[in-house]
C-alpha positions in Angstrom: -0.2 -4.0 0.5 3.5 -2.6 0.1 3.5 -1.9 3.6 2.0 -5.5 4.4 4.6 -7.3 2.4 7.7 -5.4 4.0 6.2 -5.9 7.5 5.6 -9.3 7.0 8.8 -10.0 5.6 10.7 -7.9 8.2 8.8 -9.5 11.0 8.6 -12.7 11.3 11.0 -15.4 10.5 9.0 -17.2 7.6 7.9 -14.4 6.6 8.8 -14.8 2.6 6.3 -17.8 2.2 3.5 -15.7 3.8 4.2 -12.7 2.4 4.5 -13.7 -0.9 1.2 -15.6 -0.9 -0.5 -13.0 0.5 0.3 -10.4 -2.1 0.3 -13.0 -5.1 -3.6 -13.6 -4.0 -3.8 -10.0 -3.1 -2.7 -9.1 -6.5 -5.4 -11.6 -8.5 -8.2 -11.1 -6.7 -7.8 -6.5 -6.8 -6.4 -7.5 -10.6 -10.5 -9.5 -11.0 -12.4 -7.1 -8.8 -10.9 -4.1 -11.1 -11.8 -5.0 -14.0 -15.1 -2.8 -13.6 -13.0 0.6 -12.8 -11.2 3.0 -14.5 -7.9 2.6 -15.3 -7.0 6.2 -13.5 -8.9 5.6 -10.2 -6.9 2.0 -10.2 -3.5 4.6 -10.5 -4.2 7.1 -8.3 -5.3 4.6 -5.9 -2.1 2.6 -5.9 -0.5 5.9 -6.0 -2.2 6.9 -2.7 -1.2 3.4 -1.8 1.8 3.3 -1.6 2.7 7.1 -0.2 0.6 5.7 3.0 2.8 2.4 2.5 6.1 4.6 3.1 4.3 6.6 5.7 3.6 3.5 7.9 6.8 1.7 7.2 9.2 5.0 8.5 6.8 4.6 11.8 6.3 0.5 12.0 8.6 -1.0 10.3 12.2 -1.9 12.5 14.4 -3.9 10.1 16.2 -6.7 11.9 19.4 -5.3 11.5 21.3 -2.6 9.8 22.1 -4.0 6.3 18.0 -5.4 5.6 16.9 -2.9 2.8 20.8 -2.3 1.4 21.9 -0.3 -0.6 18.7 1.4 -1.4 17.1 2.0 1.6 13.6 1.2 3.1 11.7 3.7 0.8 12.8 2.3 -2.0 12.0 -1.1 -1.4 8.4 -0.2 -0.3 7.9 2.2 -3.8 9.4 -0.8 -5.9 7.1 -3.2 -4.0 4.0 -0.7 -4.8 5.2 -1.0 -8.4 5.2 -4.4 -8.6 2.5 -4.5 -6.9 0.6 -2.0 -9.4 2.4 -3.6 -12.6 0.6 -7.3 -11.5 -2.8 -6.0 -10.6 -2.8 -4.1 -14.4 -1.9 -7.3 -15.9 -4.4 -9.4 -14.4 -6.7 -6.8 -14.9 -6.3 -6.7 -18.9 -5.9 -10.9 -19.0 -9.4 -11.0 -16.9 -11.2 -8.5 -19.4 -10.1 -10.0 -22.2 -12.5 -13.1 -21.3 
């Protein structure tokens, strides 16, 4: 999903609306669905997840022009997505097994 979002953002021109709908729905429905793991398979999963995420985005991902991921860089922004990423699913995970 890191991948996804910075693609979609990068890629097309409304991009923002899409890609942030997609991962906000994204986000609650893995956060639901997860709520039968275990907490360390959800980790190392979105740790696996995002390692691929930067793997595809050096080879897909073409940022419209030079100054797009400044100052950190396109890595960053794809580990920082994964994190937020991560740090949403986790949350809905604990508010959906709380019910």
């Amino acid at each position: 999903m890191p991948f996804l979002f910075n693609y979609i953002e990068t890629s097309f021109a409304n991009g923002s609306i899409l890609a942030f709908t997609g991962t906000f729905l994204f986000v609650v429905l893995a956060g639901i669905v997860s709520t039968k793991s275990k907490l360390y398979i959800i980790f190392l999963i979105n740790i696996l997840t995002i390692f691929l995420s930067v793997a595809l985005g050096k080879r897909f991902i073409t940022p419209p022009n030079e100054i797009w991921f400044n100052p950190f860089g396109m890595n960053f922004a794809i580990i920082f997505t994964g994190i937020i990423i991560f740090i949403g699913l986790i949350i809905v995970r604990f508010v959906s097994l709380k019910k």
